[in-house]
C-alpha positions in Angstrom: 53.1 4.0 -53.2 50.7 1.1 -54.3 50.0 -1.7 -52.9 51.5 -4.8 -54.5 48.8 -7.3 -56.0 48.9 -10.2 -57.5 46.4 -9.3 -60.0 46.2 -12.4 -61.8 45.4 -14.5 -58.5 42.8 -11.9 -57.4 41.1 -12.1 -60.1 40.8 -16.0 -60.5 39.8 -15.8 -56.6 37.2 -13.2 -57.7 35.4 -15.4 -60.6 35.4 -18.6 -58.2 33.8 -16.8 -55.5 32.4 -13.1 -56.2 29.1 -12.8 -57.4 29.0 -8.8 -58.6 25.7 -6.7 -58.7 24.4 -5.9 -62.1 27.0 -7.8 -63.8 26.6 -10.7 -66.7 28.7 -12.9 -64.9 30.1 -15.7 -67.5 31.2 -12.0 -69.6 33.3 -11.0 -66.1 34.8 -13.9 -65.4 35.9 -14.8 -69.2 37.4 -10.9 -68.9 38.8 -11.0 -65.2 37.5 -7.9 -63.2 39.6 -4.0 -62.7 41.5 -4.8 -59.5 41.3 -1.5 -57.6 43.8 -0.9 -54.5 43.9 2.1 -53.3 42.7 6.0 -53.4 43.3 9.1 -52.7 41.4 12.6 -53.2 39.9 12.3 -56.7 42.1 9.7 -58.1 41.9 5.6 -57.8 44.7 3.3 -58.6 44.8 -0.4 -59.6 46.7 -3.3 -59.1 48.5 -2.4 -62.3 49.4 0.6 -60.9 47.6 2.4 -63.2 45.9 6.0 -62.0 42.2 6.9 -62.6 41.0 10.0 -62.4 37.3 9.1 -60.2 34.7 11.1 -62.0 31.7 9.2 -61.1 32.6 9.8 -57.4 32.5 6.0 -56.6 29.3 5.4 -57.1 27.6 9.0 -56.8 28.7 8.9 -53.0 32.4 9.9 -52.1 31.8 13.6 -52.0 34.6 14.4 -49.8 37.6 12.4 -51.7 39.1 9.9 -50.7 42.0 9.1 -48.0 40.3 11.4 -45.5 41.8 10.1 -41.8 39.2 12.0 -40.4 36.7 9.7 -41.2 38.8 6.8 -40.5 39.4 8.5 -36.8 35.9 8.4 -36.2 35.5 5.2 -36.9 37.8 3.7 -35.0 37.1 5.9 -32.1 33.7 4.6 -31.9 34.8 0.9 -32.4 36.7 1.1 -29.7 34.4 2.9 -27.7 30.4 1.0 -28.6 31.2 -0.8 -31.6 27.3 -1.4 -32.3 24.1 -2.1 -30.4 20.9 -2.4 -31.8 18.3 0.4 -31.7 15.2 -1.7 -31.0 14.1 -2.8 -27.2 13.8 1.1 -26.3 17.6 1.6 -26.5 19.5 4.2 -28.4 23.4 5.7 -28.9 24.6 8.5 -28.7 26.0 8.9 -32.1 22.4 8.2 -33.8 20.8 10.7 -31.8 23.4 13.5 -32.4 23.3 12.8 -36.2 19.4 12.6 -36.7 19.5 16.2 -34.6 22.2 16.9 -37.0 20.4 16.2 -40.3 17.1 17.7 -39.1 18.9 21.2 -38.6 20.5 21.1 -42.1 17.0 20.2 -43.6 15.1 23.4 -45.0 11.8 24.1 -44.2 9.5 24.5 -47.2 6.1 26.0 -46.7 4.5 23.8 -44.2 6.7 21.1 -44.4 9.6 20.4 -41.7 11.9 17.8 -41.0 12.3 17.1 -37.3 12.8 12.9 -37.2 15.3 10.4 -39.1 14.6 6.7 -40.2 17.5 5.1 -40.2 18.5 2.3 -42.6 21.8 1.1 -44.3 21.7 1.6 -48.0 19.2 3.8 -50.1 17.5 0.3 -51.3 16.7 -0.3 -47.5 14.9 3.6 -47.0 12.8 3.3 -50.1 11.6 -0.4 -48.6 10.8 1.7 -45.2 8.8 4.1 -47.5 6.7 2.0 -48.8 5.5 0.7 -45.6 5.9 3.9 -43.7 3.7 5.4 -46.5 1.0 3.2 -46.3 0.7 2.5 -42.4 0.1 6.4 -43.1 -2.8 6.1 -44.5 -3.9 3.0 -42.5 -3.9 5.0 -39.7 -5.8 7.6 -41.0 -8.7 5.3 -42.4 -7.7 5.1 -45.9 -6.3 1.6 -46.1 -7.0 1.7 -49.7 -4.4 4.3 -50.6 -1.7 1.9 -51.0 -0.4 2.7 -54.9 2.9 4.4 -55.2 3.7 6.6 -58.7 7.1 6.5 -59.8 8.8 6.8 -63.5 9.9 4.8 -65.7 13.8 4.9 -66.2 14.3 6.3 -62.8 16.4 3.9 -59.9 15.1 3.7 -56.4 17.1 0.5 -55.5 16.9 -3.0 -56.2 15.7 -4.9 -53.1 11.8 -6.0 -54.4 10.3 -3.0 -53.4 13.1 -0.6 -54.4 13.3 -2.0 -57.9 9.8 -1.8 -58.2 9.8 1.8 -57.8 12.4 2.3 -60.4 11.0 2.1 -63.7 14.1 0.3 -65.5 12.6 -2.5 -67.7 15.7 -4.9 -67.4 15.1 -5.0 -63.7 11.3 -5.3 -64.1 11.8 -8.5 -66.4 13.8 -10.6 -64.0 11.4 -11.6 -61.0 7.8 -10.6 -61.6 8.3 -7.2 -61.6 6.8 -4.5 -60.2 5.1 -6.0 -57.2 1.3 -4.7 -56.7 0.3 -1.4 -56.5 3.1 0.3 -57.6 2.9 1.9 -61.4 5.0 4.2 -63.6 4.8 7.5 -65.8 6.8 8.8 -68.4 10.4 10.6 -67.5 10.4 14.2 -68.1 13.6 13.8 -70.3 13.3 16.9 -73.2 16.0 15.6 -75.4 14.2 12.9 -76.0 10.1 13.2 -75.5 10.0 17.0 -76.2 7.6 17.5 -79.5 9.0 19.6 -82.4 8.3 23.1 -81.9 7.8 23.0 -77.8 9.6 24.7 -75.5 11.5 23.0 -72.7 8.9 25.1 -70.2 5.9 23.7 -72.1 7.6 20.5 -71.9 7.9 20.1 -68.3 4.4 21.4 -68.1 3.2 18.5 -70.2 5.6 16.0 -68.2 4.2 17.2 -65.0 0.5 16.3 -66.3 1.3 12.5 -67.0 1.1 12.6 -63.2 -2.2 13.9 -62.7 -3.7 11.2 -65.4 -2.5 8.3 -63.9 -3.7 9.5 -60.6 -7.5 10.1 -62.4 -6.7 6.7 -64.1 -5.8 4.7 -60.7 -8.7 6.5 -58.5 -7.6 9.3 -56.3 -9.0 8.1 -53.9 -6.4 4.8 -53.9 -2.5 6.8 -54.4 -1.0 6.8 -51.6 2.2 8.5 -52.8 4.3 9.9 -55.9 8.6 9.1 -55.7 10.7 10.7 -58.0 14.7 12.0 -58.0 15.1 15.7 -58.5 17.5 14.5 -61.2 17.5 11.0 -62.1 20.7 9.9 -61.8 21.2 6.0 -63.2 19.1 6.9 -65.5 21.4 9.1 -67.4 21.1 12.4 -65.6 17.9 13.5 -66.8 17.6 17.0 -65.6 13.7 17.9 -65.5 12.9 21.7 -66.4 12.5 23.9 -64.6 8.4 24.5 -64.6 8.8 20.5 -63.7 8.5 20.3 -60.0 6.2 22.9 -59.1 3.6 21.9 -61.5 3.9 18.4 -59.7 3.8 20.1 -56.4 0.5 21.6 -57.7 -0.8 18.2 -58.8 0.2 16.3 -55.6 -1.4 18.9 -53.3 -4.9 18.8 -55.3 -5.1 15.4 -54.6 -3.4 14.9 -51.1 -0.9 12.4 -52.3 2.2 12.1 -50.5 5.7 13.2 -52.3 9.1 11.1 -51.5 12.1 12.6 -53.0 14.2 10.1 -53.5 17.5 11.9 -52.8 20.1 9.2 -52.5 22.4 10.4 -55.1 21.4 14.4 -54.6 21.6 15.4 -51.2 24.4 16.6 -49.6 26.0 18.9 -51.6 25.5 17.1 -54.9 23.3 19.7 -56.7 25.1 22.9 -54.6 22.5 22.3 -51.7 22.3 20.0 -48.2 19.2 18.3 -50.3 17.7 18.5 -53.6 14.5 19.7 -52.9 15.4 22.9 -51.7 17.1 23.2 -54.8 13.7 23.0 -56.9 11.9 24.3 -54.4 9.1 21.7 -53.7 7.7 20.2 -50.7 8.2 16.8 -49.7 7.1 14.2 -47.1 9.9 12.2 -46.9 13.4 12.1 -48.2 15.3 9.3 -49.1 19.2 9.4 -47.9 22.0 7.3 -48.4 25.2 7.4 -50.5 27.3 10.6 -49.7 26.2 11.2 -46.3 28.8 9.2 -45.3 30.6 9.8 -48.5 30.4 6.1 -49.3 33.3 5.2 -46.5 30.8 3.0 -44.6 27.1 2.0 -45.1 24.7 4.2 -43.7 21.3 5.3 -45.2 17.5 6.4 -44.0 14.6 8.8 -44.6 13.6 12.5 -43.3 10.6 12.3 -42.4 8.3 15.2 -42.2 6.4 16.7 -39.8 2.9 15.7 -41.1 3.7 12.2 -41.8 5.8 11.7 -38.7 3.0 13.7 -36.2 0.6 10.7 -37.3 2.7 8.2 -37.0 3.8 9.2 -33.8 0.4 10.4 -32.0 -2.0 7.9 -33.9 0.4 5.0 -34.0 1.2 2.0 -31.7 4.0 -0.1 -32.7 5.8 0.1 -36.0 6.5 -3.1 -37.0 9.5 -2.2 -39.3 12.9 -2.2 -38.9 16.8 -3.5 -39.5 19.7 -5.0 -37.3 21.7 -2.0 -38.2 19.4 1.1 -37.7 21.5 3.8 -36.6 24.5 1.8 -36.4 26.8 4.0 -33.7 30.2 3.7 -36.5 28.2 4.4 -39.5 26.6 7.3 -38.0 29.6 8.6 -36.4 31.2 8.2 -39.6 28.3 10.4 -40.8 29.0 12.7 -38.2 32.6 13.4 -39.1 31.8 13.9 -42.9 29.0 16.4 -42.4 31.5 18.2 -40.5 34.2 18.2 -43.2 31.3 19.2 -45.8 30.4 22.2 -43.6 34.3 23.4 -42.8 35.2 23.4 -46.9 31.5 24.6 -47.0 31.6 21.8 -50.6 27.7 22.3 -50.6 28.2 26.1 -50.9 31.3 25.6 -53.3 29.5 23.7 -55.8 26.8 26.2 -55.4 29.0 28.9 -56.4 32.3 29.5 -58.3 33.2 26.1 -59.0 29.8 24.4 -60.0 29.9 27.4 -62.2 33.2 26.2 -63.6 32.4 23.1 -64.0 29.0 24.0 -65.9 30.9 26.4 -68.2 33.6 23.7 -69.2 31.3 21.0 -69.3 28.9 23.2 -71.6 31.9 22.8 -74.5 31.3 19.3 -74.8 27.9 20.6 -77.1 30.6 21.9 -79.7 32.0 18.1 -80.2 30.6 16.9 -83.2 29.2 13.4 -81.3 27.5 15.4 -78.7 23.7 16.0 -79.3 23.6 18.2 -75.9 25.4 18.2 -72.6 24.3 19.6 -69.6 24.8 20.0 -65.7 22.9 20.4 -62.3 25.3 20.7 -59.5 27.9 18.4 -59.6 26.5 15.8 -61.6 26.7 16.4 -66.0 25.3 13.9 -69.0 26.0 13.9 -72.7 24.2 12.5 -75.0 26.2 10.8 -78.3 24.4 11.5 -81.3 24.7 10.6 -84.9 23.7 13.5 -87.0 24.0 17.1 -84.3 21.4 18.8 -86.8 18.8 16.3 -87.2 19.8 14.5 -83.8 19.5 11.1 -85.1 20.5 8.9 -82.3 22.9 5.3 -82.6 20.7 2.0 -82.4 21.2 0.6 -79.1 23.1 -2.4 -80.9 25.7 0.2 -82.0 26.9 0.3 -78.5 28.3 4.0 -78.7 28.1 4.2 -74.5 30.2 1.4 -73.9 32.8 2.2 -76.8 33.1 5.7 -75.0 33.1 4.2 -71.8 36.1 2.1 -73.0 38.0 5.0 -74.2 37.4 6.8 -70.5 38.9 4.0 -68.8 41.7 3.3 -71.3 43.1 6.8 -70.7 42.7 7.2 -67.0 38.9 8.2 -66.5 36.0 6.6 -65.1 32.4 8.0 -66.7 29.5 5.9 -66.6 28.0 4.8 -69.8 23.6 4.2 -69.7 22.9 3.7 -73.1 23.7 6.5 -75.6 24.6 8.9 -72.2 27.4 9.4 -70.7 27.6 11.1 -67.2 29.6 12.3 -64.1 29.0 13.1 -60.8 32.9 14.0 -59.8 33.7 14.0 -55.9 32.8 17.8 -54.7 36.2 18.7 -53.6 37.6 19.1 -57.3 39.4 22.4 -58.2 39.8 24.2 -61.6 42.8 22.5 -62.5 41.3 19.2 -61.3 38.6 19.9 -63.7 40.3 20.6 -66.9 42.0 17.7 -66.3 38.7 15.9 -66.7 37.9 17.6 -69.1 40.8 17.0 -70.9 40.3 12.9 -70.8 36.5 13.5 -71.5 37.3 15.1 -75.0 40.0 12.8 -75.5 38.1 9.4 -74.9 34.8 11.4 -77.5 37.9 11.7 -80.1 38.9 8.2 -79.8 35.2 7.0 -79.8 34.4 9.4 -82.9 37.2 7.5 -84.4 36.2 4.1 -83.8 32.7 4.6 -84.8 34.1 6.2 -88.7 36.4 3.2 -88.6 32.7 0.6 -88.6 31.0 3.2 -90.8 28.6 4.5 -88.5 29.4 7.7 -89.3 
């Protein structure tokens, strides 16, 4: 049953006194914001009482569904039991300790690199701040001080505290606060669809996309990165799925020159990609990995990095005080929380699920979208899918940005009961993990329905 609102009064509450992230907010408030009220396993309702089928997951993060009392049990066990205590002084809790001894057993091993220690923070933002400067007391302590400049990509999101959206390579974030700060700099996305050259293969592509690495690195000095950050998929960027001769030609580059690789895996790890993290899924060798998001499948904050065992052995046996840290570091609710859901993921073995026969579902029915004659190629890793909305599917002439395709689509979607994320031309998913068949031709049945009404509306301006 849904809870009654007074939609009207919520939302006049809501422009007087809610300032929203990434929102224009003279647009919001002349609009009124989507009152949403309750949830439960893939669907969200609002105070209309209209249902919405939640294929974005959230925001990337609720990978178990909602409504799950389990979680809810666990956190109100450990209210009533520690509610919180800091972790700084030399004190710890129990449920911090039994989750970071937790996530380093579900960490693979990759060559020489193991995960052993946990760097807790509350939001994916937070961790890739705590890179940064766990990165370069690094190589402080080893006498390089002057390795301090971190590679990243342009179009790719790490956050958007001043470091995190520094990292990230989105241009709208970059023009609002004298962005990037120092020593952080950018190379090109290894997105095919649109950077590939006529004739090239996706392999040679990647290849190619891989190499932008190594010349920046010869252009800043070697001898002054300290590090390279990149998603195994970017994910707000539009689900840019690198291929697949991608990561180990960067593995190759990073190891000639020593650099240290973060994988940014706030929206990939558990389970997101059919894996406990990304990496494994590529098969490349990181030094830290950036968590947040679905490890506690977005029901309370929690976040933090893996660090590995060559970064963390300096840190630890060279070190002396880290002078780094938050109020809510291994927060005893959030990681309990954490705790709870892990165990739900391993008991419906999702990671394994998505891994197998129902990734492979969703890949097959999502791979009929390229037969939709606004559909210039759509593609999956895991759990998460993009489209991209084309003008002409032979010559794939794309919409100008000020045709606005996304958010016409986007419209659609939500009309009819569907949430899917509109960045620029793209369209994309990342639908909780505990979907079934039937759950996803439902989807799929509102995707094709909101690319017909948008096909539609674009004849109807005479932009096709």
């Amino acid at each position: 049953m849904n809870t009654v609102v007074d939609t009207a009064l919520i939302q006049s509450l809501d422009s007087a006194h809610f300032l929203h992230p990434f929102t224009d907010f003279k647009d919001l408030s002349s609009r009124g914001a989507r009152v949403i009220t309750r949830a439960e396993g893939i669907y969200v309702w609002d105070s209309e009482g209209k249902k919405i089928l939640d294929a974005m997951s959230g925001l990337w993060c609720v990978n178990v569904g909602y409504g799950r009392k389990a979680l809810a049990d666990a956190a109100h066990q450990q209210m009533m039991t520690l509610p919180y205590y800091n972790s700084f002084f030399q004190t710890t809790n129990v449920p911090a300790v039994q989750l970071a001894a937790k996530l380093a057993s579900l960490a693979p091993t990759v060559g020489d690199r193991s995960f052993q220690h946990v760097f807790y923070s509350s939001s994916g933002s937070e961790s890739n701040d705590s890179n940064v400067r766990m990165v370069r007391r690094y190589w402080d302590l080893l006498g390089q001080p002057q390795r301090k400049v971190i590679i990243s990509r342009h179009n790719a999101y790490h956050g958007s505290t001043m470091a995190g959206a520094s990292l990230g390579g989105m241009s709208g974030m970059h023009a609002q606060g004298d962005l990037p700060i120092p020593n952080i700099t950018h190379i090109e996305q290894p997105y095919f669809f649109e950077n590939g050259k006529p004739g090239e293969t996706a392999d040679e592509f990647g290849v190619r996309a891989a190499g932008w690495l190594e010349e920046k690195i010869l252009a800043v000095g070697p001898n002054k990165v300290a590090a390279f950050i990149a998603e195994p998929v970017q994910g707000a960027g539009g689900v840019i799925i690198p291929p697949a001769t991608y990561w180990p030609e960067i593995q190759r580059i990073v190891d000639k020159y020593g650099i240290l690789l973060i994988s940014d895996e706030v929206i990939c790890a558990f389970g997101r990609l059919g894996h406990w993290f990304g990496y494994e899924k590529f098969g490349y060798k990181p030094d830290l990995v950036t968590f947040a998001k679905a490890v506690t499948s977005g029901y309370i904050p929690l976040g933090g990095v893996m660090v590995g065992n060559r970064v963390a052995k300096v840190l630890i046996e060279q070190g002396g005080e880290f002078n780094h840290g938050y109020t809510y570091s291994g927060h005893p609710v959030a990681c309990a929380v954490a705790l709870a859901n892990i165990g739900i993921m391993e008991q419906e073995q999702l990671p394994q699920k998505v891994h197998g026969e129902i990734g492979s579902y969703f890949a097959q029915r999502y791979a009929e979208l390229n037969d939709h004659p606004l559909v210039g190629l759509a593609e999956t890793c895991g759990f998460v899918g993009g489209l991209v909305l084309v003008k002409n599917k032979k010559t794939k002439e794309r919409f100008k940005d000020d045709d606005g395709v996304g958010m016409v689509c986007r419209g659609h979607c939500f009309g009819n009961g569907l949430i899917m994320r509109a960045v620029g031309d793209r369209m994309i998913i990342a639908p909780p993990l505990v979907m079934t068949r039937s759950d996803i031709d439902e989807m799929m049945r509102l995707i094709y329905l909101a690319l017909d009404l948008t096909q539609r509306d674009l004849k109807a301006r005479g932009l096709l």
